[in-house]
C-alpha positions as CSV (number, residue, x, y, z in Angstrom):
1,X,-6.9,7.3,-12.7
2,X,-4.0,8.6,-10.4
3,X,-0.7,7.3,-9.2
4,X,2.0,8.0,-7.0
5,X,5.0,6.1,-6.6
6,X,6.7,5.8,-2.8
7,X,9.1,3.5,-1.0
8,X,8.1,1.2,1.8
9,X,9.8,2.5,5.1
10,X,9.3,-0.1,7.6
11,X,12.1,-1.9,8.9
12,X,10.5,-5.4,8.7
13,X,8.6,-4.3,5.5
14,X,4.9,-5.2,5.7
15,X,4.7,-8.2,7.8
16,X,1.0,-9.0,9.1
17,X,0.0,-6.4,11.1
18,X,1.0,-3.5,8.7
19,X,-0.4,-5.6,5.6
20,X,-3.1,-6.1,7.9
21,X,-3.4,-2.4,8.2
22,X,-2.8,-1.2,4.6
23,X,-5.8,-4.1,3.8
24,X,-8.2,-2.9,5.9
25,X,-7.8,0.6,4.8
26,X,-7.8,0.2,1.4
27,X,-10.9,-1.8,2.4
28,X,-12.7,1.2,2.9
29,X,-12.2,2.7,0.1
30,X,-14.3,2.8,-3.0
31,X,-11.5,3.2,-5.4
32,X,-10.4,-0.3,-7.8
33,X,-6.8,0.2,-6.2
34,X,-3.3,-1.3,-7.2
35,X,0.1,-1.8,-5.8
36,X,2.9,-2.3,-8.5
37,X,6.2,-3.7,-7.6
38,X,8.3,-4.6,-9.8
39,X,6.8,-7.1,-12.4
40,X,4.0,-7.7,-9.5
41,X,0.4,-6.0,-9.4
42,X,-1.5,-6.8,-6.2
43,X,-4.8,-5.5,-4.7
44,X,-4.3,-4.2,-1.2
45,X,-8.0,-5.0,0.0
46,X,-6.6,-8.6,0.2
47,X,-3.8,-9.0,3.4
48,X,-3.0,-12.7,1.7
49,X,-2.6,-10.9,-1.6
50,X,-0.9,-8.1,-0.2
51,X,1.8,-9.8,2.0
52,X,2.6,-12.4,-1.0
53,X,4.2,-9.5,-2.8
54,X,7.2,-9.6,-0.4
55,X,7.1,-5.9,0.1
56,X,10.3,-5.3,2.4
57,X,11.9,-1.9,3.5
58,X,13.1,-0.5,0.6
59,X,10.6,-1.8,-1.7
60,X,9.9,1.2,-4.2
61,X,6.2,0.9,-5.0
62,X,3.4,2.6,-7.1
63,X,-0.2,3.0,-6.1
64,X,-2.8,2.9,-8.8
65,X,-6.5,3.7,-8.1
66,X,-9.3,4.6,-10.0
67,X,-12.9,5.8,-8.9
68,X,-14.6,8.3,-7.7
69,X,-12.2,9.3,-4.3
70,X,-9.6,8.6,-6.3
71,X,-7.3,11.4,-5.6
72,X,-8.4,10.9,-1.8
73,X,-7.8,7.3,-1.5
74,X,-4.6,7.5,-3.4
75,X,-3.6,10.3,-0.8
76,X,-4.9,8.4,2.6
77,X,-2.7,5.5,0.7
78,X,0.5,7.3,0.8
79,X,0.2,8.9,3.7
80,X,-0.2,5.6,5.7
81,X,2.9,3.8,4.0
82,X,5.0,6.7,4.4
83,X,4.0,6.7,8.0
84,X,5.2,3.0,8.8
85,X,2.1,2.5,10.6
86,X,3.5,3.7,13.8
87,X,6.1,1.1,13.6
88,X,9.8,1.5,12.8
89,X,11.7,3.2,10.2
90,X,15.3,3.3,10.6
C-alpha cells in the first residue's frame, strides 16, 4: 500500500468534467484506490461518488491505493490532480 497526500488546484474544484476525468482514469487502473478528505473516504472509479465529496480548490487530499501498479497508479493519480486537467489553477 502507498499514499501521497496533494491539494486540489482547480479553481472550480472537481466539478463534472474533471471528476469525470479523475473517474475514468482511476478506471483503468488495477489498484483498490482511495481518496481521503477529511473524515470522507471515496473511490474515484465512481464520478457520483467522487463529486459527492465536495472536493473544491484547496481541498488537501490523500490517495490510497493498493495492488499490484500501485506505486504507478498512485503516481499517474498525482500527476493528473496536480495538473488541473488542463483547466484552471489560479
Amino acid at each position: 500500500m502507498v499514499s501521497q497526500k496533494t491539494t486540489v488546484v482547480n479553481k472550480s474544484g472537481l466539478h463534472l468534467r474533471p471528476a469525470a476525468e479523475l473517474s475514468k482514469l482511476a478506471a483503468k487502473m488495477s489498484s483498490h484506490i482511495t481518496i481521503i478528505a477529511g473524515e470522507k473516504r471515496v473511490n474515484p472509479k465512481s464520478v457520483l461518488v467522487l463529486m459527492s465529496a465536495g472536493l473544491v480548490k484547496g481541498t488537501e487530499i490523500e490517495i490510497v491505493c493498493e495492488g499490484e501498479n500501485e506505486e504507478e497508479d498512485l503516481r499517474n493519480l498525482v500527476e493528473a490532480i496536480e495538473g488541473g486537467f488542463g483547466e484552471e489553477t489560479d
